[in-house]
N, C-alpha and C positions, 0 to 999 in steps of 0.2 A: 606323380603317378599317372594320373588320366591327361593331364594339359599333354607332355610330349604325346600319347598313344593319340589324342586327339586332333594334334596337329598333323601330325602320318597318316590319319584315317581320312583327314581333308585332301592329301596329297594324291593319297591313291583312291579317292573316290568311296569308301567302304562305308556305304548307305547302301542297303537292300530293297530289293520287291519282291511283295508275294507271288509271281507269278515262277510258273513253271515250264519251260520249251523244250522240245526233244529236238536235237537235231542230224540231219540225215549225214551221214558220213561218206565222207570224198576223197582219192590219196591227193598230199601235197608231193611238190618235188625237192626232190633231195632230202627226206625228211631223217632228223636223229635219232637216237637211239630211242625204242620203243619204250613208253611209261611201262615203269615195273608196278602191275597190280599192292593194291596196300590203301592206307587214309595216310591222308596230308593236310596236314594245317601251315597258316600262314605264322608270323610273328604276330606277337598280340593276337593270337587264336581268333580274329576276325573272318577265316576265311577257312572251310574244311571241303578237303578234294578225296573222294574215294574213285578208286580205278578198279573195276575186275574183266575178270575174262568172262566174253561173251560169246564169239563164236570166234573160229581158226583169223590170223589175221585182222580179230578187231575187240576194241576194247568197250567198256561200258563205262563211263563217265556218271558219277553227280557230283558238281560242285557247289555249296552254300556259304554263304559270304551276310555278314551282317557290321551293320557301321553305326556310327549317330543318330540318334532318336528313331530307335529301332526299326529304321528301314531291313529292307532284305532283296538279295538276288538269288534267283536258283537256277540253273539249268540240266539238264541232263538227257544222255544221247549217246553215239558210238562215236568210238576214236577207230578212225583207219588212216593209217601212214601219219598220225602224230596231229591230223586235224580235221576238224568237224565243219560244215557251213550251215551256219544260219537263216535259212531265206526270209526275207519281209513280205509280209503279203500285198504288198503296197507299190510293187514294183523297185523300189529303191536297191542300193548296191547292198550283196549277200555280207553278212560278217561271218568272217573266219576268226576259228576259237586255236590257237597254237598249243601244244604240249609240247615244250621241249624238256625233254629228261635231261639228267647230268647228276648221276652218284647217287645220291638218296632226296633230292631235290627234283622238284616241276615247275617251269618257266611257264605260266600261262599268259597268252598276250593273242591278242586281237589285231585285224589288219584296220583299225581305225573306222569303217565304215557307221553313217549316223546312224545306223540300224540297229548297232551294236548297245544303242544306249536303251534299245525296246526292251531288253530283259533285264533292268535295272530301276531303282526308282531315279528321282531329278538330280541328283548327284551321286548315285553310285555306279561302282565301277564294280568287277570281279577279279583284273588283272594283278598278277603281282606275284610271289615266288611261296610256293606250297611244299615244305620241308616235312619229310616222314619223322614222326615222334614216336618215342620209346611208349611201348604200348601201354605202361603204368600211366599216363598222360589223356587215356582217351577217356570220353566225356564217361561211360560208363563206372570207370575205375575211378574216375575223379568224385562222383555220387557218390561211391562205396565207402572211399577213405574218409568222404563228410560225414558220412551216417555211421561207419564206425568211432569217428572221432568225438561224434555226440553222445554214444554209448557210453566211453571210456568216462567225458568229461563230466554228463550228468550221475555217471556213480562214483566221481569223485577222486579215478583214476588218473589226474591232471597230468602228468608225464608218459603214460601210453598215450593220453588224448594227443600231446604234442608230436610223440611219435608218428601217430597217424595223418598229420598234415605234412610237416619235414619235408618228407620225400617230395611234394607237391610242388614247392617250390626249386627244392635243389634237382629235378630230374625235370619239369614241365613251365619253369618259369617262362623259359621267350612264348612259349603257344596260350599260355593262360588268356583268355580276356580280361582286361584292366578291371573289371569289376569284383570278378572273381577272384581274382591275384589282392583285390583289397580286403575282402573280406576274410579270405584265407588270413592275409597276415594278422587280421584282427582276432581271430578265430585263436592261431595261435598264439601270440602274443599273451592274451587272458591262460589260456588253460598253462605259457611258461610261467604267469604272474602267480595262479594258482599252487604252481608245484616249487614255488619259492625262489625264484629266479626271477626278481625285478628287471634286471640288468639285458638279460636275455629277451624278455618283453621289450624293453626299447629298444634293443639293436632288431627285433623283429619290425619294429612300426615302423622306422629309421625310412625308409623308402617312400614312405606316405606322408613324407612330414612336410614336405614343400604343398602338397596340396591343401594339409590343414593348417596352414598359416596364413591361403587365400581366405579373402573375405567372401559372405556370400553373394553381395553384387557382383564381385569381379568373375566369379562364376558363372551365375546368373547372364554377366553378358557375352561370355568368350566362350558359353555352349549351349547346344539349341536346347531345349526344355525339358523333354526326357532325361538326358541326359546328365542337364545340374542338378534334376531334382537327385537322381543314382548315384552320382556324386556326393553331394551333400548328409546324405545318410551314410556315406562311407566315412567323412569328414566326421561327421559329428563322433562318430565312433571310436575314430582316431584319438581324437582330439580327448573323450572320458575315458579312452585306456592309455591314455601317455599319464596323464594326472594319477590315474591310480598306479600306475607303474613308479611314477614318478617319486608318488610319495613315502612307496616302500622301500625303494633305490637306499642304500648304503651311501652316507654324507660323512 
């Protein structure tokens, strides 16, 4: 579950800074079709882009991005003709922030400049492709379905409780954060165990099972420290609802 998401997150940088930049808007040439207002997340929900209208011909950007051991990025500012520039107070070259639209997708990428790394921590990035999700997916409705889900399970209603996570997965899997895509299925998993479906508990954990067969060293070394420790509590968890699943499983 987290090792691939982890190994992605090193590719495209997805380490955050708490800082915040507005930047001043510039048209580029020949720019594509204009960002359709809405929220964008990336895969593995490391990366949330909201766009709205701000005045005729320009758009209002915040985009936040969070990676490995909870760094973060944030920027925000006006899109005009599809990009923004950055300036460094430093004299150094401006970094341009790109929105390319296409369908219900945003291409965000940068013209490289070392400037570009100011609004980041020491290894993150913000670039990479921000896909509009089905609005039962946003962070708000994801809160609701857990707090409804707790409702159901601690009055013992264990099959609406699993009702209420289901969709979570089947409608918001690619944008979840690997943390919370582990816990969900932990989440469900118990309350299918609950409502007497062993079976269905394990094909729920089924995904997390390669990481709870890692050891804790090998964890401990292949991710920075925050991170294993977030890990490891996901593991551990895994690993006491497989057994219990396990042992009410039909033999």
């Amino acid at each position: 579950m987290f090792a691939s998401a982890f190994r992605f997150s090193t590719a495209t940088g997805l380490i955050l800074c708490a800082a915040t930049f507005f930047a001043a808007a510039v048209p580029a040439a020949g720019p594509g079709p204009a960002p359709a207002p809405g929220t964008y997340r990336t895969d593995g929900g490391w990366g949330r882009l909201e766009i709205r209208e701000s005045a005729p011909a320009a758009l209002h950007f915040d985009l936040r991005a969070e990676g490995p051991n909870g760094h973060s990025c944030a920027l925000a500012g006006e899109i005009v003709a599809g990009v923004v520039r950055l300036s460094p107070r430093d004299g150094r070259d401006v970094c341009e922030v790109s929105f390319r639209a296409a369908d219900d997708r945003i291409d965000v990428t940068t013209n490289g400049a070392a400037s570009c790394r100011d609004h980041c921590g020491a290894r993150a990035a913000f670039e990479g492709r921000y896909v509009r999700r089905a609005a039962s997916c946003s962070e708000s409705r994801r809160r609701q379905a857990r707090k409804e889900f707790r409702r159901d399970y601690d009055a013992g209603r264990h099959a609406a409780a699993a009702g209420r996570l289901q969709p979570l997965l089947d409608e918001c899997a690619a944008a979840l954060p690997w943390h919370e895509a582990g816990w969900i299925r932990n989440d469900l998993a118990l309350a299918r165990l609950k409502a007497g479906d062993p079976a269905a508990c394990l094909k729920t954990l089924e995904p997390l099972q390669a990481d709870a067969a890692r050891t804790e060293a090998d964890i401990r070394r292949d991710l920075p420290p925050s991170d294993a420790s977030r890990l490891l509590s996901i593991v551990r968890a895994t690993r006491t609802n497989q057994a219990l699943c396990t042992a009410r499983a039909p033999r």
